[in-house]
C-alpha positions as CSV (number, residue, x, y, z in Angstrom):
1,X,6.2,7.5,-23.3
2,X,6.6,9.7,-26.1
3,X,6.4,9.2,-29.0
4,X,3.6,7.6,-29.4
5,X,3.1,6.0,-25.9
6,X,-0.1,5.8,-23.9
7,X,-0.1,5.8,-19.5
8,X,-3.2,3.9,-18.0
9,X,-3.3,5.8,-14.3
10,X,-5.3,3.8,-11.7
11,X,-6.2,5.1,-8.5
12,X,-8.6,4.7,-5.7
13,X,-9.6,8.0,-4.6
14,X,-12.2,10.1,-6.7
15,X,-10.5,13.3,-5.7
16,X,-7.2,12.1,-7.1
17,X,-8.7,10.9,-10.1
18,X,-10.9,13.9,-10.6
19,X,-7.6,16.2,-10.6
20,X,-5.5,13.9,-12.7
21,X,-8.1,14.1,-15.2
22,X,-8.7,18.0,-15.0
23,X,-4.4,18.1,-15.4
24,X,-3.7,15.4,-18.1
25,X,-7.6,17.0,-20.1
26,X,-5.7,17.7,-23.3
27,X,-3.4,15.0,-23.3
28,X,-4.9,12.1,-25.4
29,X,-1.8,9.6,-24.5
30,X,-3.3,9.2,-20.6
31,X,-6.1,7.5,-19.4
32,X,-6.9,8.2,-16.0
33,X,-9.3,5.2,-14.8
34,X,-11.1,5.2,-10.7
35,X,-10.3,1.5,-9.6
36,X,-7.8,-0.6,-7.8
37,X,-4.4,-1.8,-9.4
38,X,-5.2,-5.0,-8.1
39,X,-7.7,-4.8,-11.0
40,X,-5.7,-3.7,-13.7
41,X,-6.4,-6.5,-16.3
42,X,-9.8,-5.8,-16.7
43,X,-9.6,-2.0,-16.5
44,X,-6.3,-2.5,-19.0
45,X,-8.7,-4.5,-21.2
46,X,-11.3,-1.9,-21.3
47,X,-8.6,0.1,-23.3
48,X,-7.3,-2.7,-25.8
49,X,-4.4,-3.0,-23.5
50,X,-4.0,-6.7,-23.5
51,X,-1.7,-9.4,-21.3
52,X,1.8,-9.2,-22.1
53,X,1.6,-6.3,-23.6
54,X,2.4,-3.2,-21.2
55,X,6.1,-1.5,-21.4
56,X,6.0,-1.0,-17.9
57,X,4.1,-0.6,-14.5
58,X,4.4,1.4,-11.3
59,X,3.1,0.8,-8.1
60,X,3.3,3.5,-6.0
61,X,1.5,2.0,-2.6
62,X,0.1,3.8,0.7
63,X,-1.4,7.3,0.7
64,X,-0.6,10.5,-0.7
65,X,1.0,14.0,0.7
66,X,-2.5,16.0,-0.8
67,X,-4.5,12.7,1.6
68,X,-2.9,13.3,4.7
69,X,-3.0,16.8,4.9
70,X,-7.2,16.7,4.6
71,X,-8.5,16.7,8.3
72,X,-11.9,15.7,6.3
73,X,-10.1,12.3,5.3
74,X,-9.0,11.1,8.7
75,X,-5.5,9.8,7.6
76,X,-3.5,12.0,9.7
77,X,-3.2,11.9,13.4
78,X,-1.9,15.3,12.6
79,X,-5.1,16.6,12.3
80,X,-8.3,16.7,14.3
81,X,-10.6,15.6,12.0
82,X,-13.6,12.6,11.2
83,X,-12.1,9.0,11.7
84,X,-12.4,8.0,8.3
85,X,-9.1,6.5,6.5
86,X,-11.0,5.0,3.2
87,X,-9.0,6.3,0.3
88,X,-12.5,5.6,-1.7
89,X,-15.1,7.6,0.9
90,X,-17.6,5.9,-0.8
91,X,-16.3,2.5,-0.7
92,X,-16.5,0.0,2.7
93,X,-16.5,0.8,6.3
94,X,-14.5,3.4,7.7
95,X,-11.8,3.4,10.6
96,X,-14.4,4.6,13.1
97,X,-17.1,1.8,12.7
98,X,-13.6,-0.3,13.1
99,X,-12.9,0.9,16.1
100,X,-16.4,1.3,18.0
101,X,-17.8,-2.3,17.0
102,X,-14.6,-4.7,16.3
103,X,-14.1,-6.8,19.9
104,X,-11.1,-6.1,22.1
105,X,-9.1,-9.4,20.7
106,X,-9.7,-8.1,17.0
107,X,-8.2,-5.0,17.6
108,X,-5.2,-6.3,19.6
109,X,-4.7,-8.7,16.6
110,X,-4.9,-5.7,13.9
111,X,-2.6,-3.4,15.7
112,X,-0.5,-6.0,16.1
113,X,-0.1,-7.4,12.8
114,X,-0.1,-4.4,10.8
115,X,1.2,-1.8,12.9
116,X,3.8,-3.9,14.4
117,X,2.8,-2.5,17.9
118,X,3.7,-4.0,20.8
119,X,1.6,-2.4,23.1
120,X,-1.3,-3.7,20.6
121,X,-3.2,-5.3,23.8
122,X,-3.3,-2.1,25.9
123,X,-4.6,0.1,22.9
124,X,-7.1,-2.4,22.3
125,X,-8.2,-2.3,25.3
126,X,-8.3,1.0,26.4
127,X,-10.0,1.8,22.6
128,X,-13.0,-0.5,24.4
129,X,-12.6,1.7,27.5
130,X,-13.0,4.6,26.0
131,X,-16.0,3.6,23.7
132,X,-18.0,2.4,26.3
133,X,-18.3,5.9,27.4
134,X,-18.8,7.8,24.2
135,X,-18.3,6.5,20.2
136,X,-14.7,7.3,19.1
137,X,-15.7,9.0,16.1
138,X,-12.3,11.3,15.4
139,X,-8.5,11.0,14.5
140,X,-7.9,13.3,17.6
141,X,-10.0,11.0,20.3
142,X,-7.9,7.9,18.9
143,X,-4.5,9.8,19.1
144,X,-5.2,10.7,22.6
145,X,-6.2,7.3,23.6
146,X,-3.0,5.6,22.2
147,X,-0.9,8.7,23.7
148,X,-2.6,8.1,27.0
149,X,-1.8,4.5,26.8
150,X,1.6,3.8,25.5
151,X,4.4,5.0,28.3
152,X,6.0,8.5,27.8
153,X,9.6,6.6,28.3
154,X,8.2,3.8,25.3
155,X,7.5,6.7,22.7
156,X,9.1,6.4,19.3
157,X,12.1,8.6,19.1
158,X,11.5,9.3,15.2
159,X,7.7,9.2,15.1
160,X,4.3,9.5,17.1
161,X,3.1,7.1,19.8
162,X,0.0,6.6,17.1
163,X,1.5,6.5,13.9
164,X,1.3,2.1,14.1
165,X,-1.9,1.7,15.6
166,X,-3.7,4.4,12.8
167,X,-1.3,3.0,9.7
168,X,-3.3,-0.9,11.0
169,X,-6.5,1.2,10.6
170,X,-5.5,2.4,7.4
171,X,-4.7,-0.8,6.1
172,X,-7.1,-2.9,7.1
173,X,-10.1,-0.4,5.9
174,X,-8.6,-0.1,2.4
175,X,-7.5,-4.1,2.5
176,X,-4.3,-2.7,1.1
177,X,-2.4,-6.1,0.8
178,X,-4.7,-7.9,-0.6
179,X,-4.8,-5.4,-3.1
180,X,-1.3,-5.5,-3.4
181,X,-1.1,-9.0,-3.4
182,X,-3.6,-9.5,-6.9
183,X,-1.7,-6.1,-8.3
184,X,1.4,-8.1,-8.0
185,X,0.5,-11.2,-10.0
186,X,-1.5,-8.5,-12.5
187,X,1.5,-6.6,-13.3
188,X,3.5,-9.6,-13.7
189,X,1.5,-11.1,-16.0
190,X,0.9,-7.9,-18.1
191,X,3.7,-7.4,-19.0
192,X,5.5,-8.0,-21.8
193,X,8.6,-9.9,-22.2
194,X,11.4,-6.9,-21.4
195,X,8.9,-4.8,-19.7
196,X,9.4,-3.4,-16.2
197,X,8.5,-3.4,-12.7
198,X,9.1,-1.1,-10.3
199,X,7.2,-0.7,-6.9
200,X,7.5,2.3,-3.9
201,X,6.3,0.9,-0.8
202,X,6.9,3.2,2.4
203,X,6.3,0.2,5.3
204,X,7.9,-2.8,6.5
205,X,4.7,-4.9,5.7
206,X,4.4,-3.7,2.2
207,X,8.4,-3.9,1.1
208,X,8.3,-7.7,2.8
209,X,5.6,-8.6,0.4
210,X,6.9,-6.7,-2.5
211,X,10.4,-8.4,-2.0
212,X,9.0,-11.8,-1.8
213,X,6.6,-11.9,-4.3
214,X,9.7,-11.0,-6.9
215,X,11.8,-13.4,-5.3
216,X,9.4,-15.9,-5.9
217,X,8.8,-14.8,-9.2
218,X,12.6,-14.8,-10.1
219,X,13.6,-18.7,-8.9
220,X,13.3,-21.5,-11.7
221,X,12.2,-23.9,-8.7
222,X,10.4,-23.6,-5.2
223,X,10.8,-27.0,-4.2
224,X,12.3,-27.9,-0.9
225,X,16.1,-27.7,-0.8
226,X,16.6,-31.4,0.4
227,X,14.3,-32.7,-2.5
228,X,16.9,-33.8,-5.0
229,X,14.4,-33.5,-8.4
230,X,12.3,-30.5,-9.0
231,X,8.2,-31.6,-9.7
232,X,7.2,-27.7,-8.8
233,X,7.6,-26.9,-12.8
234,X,7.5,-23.6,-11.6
235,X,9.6,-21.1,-13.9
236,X,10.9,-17.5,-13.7
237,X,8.7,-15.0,-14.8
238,X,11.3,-11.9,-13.8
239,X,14.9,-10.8,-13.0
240,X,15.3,-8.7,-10.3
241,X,17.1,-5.4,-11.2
242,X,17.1,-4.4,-7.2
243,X,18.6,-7.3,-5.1
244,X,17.8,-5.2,-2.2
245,X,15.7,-2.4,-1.8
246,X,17.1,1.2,-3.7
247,X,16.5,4.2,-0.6
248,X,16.5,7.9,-1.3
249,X,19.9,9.3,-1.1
250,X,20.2,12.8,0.9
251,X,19.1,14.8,-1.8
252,X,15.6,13.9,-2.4
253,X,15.4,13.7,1.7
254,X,16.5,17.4,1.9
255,X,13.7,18.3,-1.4
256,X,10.9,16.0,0.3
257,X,11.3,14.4,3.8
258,X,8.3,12.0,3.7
259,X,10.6,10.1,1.5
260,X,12.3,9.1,4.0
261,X,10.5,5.6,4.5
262,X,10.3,4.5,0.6
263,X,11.9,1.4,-0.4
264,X,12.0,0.9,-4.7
265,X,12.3,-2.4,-5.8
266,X,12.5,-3.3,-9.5
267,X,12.2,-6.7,-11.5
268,X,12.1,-7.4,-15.7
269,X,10.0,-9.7,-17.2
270,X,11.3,-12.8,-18.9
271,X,10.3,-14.0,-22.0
272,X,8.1,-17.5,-21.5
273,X,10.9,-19.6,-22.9
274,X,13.5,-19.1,-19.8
């Protein structure tokens, strides 16, 4: 960015932006705004950062090292702490009043869908079990629960029994793909003709989106294969850079092993006239 350049940060969690602000104080060339990317127009706008006019964006999606190691936040089925999971504390419900008031078949269908569980059913319904004899109301009563519930022989070999069923939790309390849905189509269309996109997303559910939202972005026509005439007049905003998704090679596992799950994927934007 130097010389000359200015970073607009965006971030949901007051902590985070609190310290970035404190860190970047005497640095006049970064903005550090509290919001949601999905929202990066407006608070772009704020700053007389107009469409199609941003060098480049970075979405880095999920939850942070400093997030998961809080007990306070309730990320981490690590830690015994309140059942929380909103990256904005002050913002929506949290994953406890999930879990105590949502009915057995809207759990199953969250733990299914965005954890990818498939012993979604049985958490659901021993989650309803459980509550009826006292409010779950911490990460450690849930982790229990789903430890209790999911077959020693079924356990993941490379992660914990709970790490699906609290990452649905996570998710759906922070409505993080609808967010990255909208900051999709924002960065696209914010950038300028040249400018870049890259995005880090660190589960299945996020890299599908990711990767088909640029694929979309990057085909002339989405008509129907057997149609012989194109009437979509849809054109291609980007070029992909990353036909498939770029993984951390051995190196930056061995410096930070929560890397291990990231998936980059990086497009250019077009100029209007392709």
């Amino acid at each position: 960015m130097r010389p000359g350049g200015r970073i607009l940060a965006i971030d949901r969690d007051p902590a985070a932006v609190a310290a970035a602000r404190r860190r970047f104080a005497s640095d006049g060339g970064v903005i550090v705004e509290h919001g949601d990317f999905a929202d990066m127009e407006s608070l772009a706008a704020g700053h007389g950062i107009g469409t199609r006019s941003v060098d480049g964006v970075v979405l880095d999606l999920g939850i942070s090292s400093v997030q998961l190691d809080d007990p306070l936040r309730g990320f981490s089925f690590r830690l015994d702490g309140p059942l929380d999971m909103r990256v904005d504390p002050g913002d929506g419900r949290s994953a406890a009043d999930l879990v105590n008031e949502w009915t057995e078949a809207d759990l199953t269908a969250l733990i299914r869908t965005y954890g990818e569980e498939r012993f979604a059913r049985s958490i659901a319904a021993a989650v309803v079990r459980s509550r009826a004899a006292r409010a779950i109301t911490t990460t450690a009563q849930l982790r229990e629960i789903v430890e209790r519930t999911i077959p020693r022989r079924f356990w993941p070999k490379r992660i914990h029994p709970a790490t699906r069923t609290f990452q649905a939790l996570r998710i759906e309390v922070n409505h993080e793909l609808e967010s990255l849905n909208l900051g999709l189509q924002a960065a696209i269309r914010i950038l300028r003709p040249g400018g870049r996109l890259g995005v880090v997303s660190f589960h299945s559910l996020e890299d599908t989106i990711v990767k088909n939202a640029l694929h979309v972005s990057a085909q002339n026509c989405l008509c129907p294969p057997q149609q012989t005439h194109c009437t979509c007049a849809h054109r291609a905003s980007l070029l992909l850079l990353s036909r498939k998704a770029i993984k951390p090679d051995a190196a930056e596992l061995a410096a930070n092993p929560r890397a291990r799950s990231a998936r980059l994927r990086v497009a250019e934007k077009l100029d209007d006239v392709r």
